[in-house]
Each structure stands twice: as structure tokens, then as C-alpha cells.
N, C-alpha and C positions, 0 to 999 in steps of 0.2 A: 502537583496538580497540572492535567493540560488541557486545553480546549485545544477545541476546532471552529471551524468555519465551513459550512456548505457550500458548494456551488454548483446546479445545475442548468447544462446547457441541452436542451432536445434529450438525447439517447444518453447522452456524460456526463459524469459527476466530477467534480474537484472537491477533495476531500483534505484542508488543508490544518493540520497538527501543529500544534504548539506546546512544546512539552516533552519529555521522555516518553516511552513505548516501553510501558512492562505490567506486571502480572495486574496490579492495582486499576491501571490505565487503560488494560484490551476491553472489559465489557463495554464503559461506555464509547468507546472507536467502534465494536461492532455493533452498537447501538446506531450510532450514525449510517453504518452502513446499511444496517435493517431498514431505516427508515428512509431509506430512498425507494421514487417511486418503482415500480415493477416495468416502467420502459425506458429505466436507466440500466445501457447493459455495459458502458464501459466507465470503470472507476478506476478515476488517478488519485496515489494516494502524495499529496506535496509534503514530503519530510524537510523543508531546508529549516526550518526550527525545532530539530528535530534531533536533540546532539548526542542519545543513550537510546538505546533498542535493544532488550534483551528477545529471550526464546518469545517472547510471548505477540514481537513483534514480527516475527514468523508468521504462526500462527496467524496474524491481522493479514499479512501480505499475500498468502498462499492459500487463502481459506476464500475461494470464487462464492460458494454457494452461501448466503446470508443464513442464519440459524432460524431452523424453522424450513419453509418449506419454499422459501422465498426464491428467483431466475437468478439463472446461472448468469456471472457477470467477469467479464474481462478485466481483469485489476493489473495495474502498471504504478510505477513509482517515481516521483521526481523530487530533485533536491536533496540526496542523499548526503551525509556527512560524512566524514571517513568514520567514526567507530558501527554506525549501523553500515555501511557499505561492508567494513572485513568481517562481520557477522554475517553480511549474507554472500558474501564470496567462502566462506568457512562451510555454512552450511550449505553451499553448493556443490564444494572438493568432497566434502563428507558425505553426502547423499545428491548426488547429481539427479538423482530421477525422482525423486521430492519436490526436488528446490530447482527449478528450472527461471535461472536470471536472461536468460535469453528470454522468457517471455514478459517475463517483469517487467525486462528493462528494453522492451522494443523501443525502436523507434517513430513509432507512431501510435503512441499511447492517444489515451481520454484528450480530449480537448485542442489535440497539434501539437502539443507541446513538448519540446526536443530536450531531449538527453543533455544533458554538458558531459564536454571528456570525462569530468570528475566522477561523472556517475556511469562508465559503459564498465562492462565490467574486463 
């Protein structure tokens, strides 16, 4: 089981994960993100308790537009662990124009808040 934690500042969300990332786990993560207001356009999602991400956390990271009809929003990631980091470095060498970790992982995500080495890709 994981939860989350919200946090909205103006235009940004902090969307912080406690738990694995997989098939059981995405509806209610894109729950959270559905329910953000419509003039939050940039989401950070805080993985650092965060220690398993399968496909399905893909899917959570790469998926901007919320289900439904909901604004297009700029998603970044911080606190990555190594086993969800080489899953998305894999599925970046595997489909590079999919999975774009250059925008993931800018450096100036939701909120200010900077990358560590551990997570540039």
C-alpha cells in the first residue's frame, strides 16, 4: 500500500509518494493528480520513498494530460532511487522519443527544487 501527501504552491504541485509504483498503485497516484486544481500546471512528482516502480510508473511520469479532459501540465521528478532511476534510463535507451528524461528530469522542476547527482541522468 502507499500513500501520498499534496502540496500546492500558486501554479505547482508537490506530489509526494510513499510506497512502490505499480499496476495496483497508478489509479489512485493518477487520482491525486486528477484532483489537482486546473491552475496547477507544474507537477513534481517526490519519489525519494519510493524504492520499486514498475511499467506502470511510466505510465504515472509520462502521462502530462490528467484522464479525462483535464490541462496539460508539466510533470518532473525528484528523489529518484537507483531501481526506479535504471527503469527509466532503460526505457529511455529503448524508446528515446517516448521517454524523454531530459524533460523529466530538468532542472528546474515544480517548486525550485534541484536535482541531486543521484538523479541527473
Amino acid at each position: 500500500m502507499n500513500t501520498t501527501n499534496t502540496c500546492i504552491h500558486g501554479t505547482s504541485a508537490r506530489i509526494t509518494v510513499r510506497g512502490d509504483i505499480d499496476h495496483d498503485t497508478l489509479p489512485p497516484l493518477r487520482a491525486a493528480a486528477d484532483a489537482l486544481p486546473p491552475q496547477v500546471t507544474d507537477l513534481l512528482w517526490d519519489l525519494n520513498r519510493t524504492a520499486f516502480m514498475d511499467v506502470a510508473g511510466l505510465h504515472l511520469l509520462f502521462t502530462s494530460i490528467p484522464s479525462g479532459s483535464g490541462p496539460s501540465r508539466r510533470t518532473s521528478v525528484t528523489g529518484l532511487r537507483p531501481q526506479p532511476l535504471r527503469l527509466l534510463r532503460l526505457a529511455a535507451d529503448l524508446y528515446p522519443n517516448a521517454f524523454d528524461l531530459v524533460r523529466l528530469l530538468s532542472d528546474s522542476p515544480a517548486n525550485g527544487v534541484q536535482r541531486t547527482d543521484s538523479e541527473r541522468p
